[in-house]
Each structure stands twice: as structure tokens, then as C-alpha cells.
C-alpha positions as CSV (number, residue, x, y, z in Angstrom):
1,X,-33.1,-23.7,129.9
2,X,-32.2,-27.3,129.0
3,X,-29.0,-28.1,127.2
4,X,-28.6,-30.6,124.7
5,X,-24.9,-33.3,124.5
6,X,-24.2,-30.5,121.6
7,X,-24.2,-27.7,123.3
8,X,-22.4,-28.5,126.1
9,X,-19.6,-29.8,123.9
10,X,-19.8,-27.1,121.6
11,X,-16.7,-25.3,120.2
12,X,-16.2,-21.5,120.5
13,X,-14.2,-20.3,117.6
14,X,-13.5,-16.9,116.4
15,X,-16.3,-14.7,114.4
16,X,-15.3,-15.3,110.8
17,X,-16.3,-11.8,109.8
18,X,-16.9,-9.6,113.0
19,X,-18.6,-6.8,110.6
20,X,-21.9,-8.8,110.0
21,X,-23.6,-11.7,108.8
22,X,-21.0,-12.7,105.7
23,X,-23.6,-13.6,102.6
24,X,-25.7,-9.9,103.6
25,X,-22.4,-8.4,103.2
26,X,-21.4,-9.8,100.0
27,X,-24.5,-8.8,98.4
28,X,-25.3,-5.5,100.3
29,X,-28.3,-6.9,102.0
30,X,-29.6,-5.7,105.6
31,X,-30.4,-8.1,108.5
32,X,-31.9,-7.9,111.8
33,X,-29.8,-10.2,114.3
34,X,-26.8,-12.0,113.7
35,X,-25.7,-15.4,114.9
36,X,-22.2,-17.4,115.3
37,X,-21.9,-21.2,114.6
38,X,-20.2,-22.9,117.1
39,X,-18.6,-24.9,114.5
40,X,-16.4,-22.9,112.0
41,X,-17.1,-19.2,113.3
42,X,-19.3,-18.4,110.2
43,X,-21.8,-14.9,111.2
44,X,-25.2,-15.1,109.3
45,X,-28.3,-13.4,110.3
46,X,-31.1,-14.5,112.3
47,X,-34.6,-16.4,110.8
48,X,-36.4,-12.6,111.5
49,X,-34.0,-11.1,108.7
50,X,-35.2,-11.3,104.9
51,X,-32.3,-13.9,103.8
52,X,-32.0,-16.1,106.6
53,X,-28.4,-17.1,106.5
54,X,-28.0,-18.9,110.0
55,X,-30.7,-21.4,109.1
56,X,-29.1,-21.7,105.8
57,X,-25.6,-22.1,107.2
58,X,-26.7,-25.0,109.2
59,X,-29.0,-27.0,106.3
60,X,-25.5,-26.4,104.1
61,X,-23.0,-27.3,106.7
62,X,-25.0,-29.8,109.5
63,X,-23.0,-27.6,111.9
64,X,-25.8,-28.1,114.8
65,X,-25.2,-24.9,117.9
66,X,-25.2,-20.8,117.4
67,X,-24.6,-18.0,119.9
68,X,-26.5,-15.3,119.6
69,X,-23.8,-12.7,118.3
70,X,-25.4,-9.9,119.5
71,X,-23.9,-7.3,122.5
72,X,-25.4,-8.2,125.9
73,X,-26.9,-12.0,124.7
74,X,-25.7,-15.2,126.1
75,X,-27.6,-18.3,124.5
76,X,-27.2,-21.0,122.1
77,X,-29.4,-23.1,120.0
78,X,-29.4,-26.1,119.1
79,X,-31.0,-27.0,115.4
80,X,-30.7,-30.8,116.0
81,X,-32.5,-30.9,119.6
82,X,-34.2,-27.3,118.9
83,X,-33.0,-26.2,122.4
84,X,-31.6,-23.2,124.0
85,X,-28.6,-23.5,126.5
């Protein structure tokens, strides 16, 4: 895996909502995966879900590096250098 100057400096704040991605929740939609921003915390679910909200979080915000917020997964991505670390 390479890793990218934003990843390695990435920060590792606390899941905003712990329950699931926060926009599915609000409206009572489903996902598939969910994903943490490095950035502010904020869960949204994965580009395989119907609503998208990681990739949404990051075109809103610029916030570049998720985690994969599921049990057992250990990666990151980078949207800017579309890398994993």
C-alpha cells in the first residue's frame, strides 16, 4: 500500500455518530459500509450504498482521508491522491 503526505498526517477524531452513517440516519435510509473522515469524525456510507455520503462529505467539506469504519478493517483513502494507506 502506498501512503500519501495526507494520510500519514491524518487526524484520528472521534465518530461523530457511532450508530451509522449520519445523513442515512436522518432520513431512514440503509447503507452498505460506513466510513470515518479523518477530519471532523463525520460517518457516511460507502460509494456501494444508494446515497453515497462519504464521497459527498468530502466534495462538501475538501476533508481529503477516511478509515474504513467497519469492525475488523484497517485502511484509509485518500480522495486527493486516490490511495490507500
Amino acid at each position: 500500500m502506498s501512503a500519501c503526505e495526507h494520510i500519514v498526517t491524518a487526524q484520528d477524531p472521534a465518530a461523530r455518530t457511532p450508530g451509522g452513517c449520519e445523513e442515512c440516519l436522518a432520513v431512514g435510509s440503509g447503507w452498505v459500509h460506513l466510513r470515518r473522515c479523518l477530519s471532523c469524525g463525520h460517518i457516511g456510507c460507502c460509494d456501494s450504498s444508494p446515497n453515497k455520503h462519504a464521497t459527498a462529505h468530502f466534495k462538501e467539506s475538501g476533508h481529503p482521508v477516511i478509515v474504513s469504519f467497519e469492525p475488523g478493517e484497517n485502511w484509509r483513502w485518500c480522495y486527493l491522491d486516490e490511495v490507500v494507506g
